[in-house]
N, C-alpha and C positions, 0 to 999 in steps of 0.2 A: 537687207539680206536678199543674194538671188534667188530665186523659184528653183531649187535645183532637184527638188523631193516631189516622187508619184507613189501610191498608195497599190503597194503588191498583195496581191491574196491568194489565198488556197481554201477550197471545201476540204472541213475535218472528215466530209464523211462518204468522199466520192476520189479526192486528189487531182484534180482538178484545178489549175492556180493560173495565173494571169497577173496584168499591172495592168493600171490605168495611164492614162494619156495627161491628164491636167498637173502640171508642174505647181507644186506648193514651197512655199518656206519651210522651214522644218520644224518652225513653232504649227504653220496651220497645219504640216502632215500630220504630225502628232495626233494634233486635237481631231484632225478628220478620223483616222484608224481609231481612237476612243472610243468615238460617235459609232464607227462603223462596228466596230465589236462588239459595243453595248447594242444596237440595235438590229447585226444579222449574226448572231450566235452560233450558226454553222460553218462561218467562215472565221480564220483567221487575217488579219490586215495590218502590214508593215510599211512603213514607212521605207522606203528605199530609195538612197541618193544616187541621182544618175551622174555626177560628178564626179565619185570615187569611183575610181578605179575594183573590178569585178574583184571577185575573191580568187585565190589562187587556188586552181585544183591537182590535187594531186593524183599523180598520172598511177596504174597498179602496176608494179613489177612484173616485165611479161614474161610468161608462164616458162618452166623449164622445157627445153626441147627433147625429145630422145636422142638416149645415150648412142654417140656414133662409134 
């Protein structure tokens, strides 16, 4: 399997979030964001595939304008 998985984080308690640089499997991202959970508890850490395609955002409806 390719390396296509780096390990994204975010401070629970500052918001603060970043990715790291080192391409994993997605068996060893997994097990890394474990590791990383169990051992820095103010961070959250996801596995995230650079290969997929982003999520799609949805844009807000722009605002009404005044009535002409």
């Amino acid at each position: 399997m390719e390396p296509t998985y780096v390990i994204a984080w975010k401070s629970k308690s500052r918001g603060s979030c970043g990715r790291g640089k080192t391409l994993f499997t997605r068996e060893d991202a997994e097990q890394m964001v474990d590791e990383l959970n169990q051992d820095h508890p103010d961070f959250l850490h996801e596995p995230l595939d650079l290969s997929s395609p982003p999520p799609a955002v949805e844009a807000e409806p722009p605002a009404p304008g005044p009535a002409e």
